[in-house]
N, C-alpha and C positions, 0 to 999 in steps of 0.2 A: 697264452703266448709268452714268450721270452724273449728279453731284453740284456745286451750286454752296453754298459753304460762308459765309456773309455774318458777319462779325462787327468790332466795332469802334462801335456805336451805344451811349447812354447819354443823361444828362440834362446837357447845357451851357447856362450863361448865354448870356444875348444878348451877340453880338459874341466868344465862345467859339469854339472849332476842335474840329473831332472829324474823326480820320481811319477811314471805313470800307473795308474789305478786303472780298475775295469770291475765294475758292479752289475753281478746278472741279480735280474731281478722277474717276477712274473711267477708263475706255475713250473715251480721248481721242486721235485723231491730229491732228486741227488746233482752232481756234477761231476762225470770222468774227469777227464785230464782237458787241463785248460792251457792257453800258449799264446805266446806274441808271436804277432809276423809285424812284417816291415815291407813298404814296400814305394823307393824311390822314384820320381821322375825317369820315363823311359824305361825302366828295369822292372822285372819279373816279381813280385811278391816272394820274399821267403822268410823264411822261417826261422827265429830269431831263440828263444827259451820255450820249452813247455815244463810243466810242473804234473805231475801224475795226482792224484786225489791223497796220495798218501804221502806226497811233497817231496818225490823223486822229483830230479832235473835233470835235463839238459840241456847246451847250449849247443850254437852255431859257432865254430873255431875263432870268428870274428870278431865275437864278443863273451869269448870264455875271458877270465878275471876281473873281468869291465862291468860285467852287468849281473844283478842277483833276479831272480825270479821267487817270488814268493806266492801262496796265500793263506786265506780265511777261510776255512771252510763254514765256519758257524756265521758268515757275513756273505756268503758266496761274492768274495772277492781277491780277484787275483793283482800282484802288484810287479812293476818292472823298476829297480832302482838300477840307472842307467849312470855309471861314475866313467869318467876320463873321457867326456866324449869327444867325437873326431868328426872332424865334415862328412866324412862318408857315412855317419851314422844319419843323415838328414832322410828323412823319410814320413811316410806317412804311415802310424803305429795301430796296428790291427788287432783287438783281444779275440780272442778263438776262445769256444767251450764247448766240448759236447756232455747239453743236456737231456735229462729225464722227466717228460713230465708227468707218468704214467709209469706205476711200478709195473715192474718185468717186461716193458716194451724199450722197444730199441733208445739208443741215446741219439740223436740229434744233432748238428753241428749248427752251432750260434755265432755268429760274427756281430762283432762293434761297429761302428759307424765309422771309425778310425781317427786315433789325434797326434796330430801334425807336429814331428818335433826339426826345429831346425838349428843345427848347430853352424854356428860361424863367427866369422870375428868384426 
């Protein structure tokens, strides 16, 4: 089994930084592409950075220059350094993976438990 481990959220002012983490762990031989989602009170879960295996990115228009997405592949961990942040950024922070735990069989998609980041003043 596999475990994604999300922590690092809390309460920041506006224009505050918060760095969240996310550690898979368990019966792991690889990890595709891994990615934050976000998803507010009332509102639809979406989709915030992903990172490909070979540390392509992309973001969501909303938090392109604001936020970096990183990881570790020798740690299998990925990380969200969230700078300038804004109320609308208050959500609850979802690590996505899809893993492998079993060579040449399909990858798997892994979800975190989610960590709760709230910005306000």
């Amino acid at each position: 089994q596999v475990q994604l481990v999300e922590s690092g959220g809390g309460l920041v002012q506006p224009g505050g930084s918060l760095r969240l983490s996310c550690a898979a762990s368990g019966n792991i031989i690889d990890i595709n592409a891994m990615g934050w989602y976000r998803q507010a009170p009332g509102k639809e879960r979406e989709l915030v950075a992903t990172i490909t295996s070979g540390g392509s990115t992309k973001y969501t228009d909303s938090v392109k220059a604001r936020f970096i997405i990183s990881r570790d592949n020798a740690k299998n961990t990925v990380h969200l350094q969230m700078n300038s942040l804004k109320p609308e950024d208050t959500a609850l922070y979802y690590c996505n993976a899809g893993v492998r735990s079993t060579p040449f069989r399909r990858y798997r998609e892994v979800w975190g438990q989610g960590t709760l980041v709230t910005v306000s003043s």
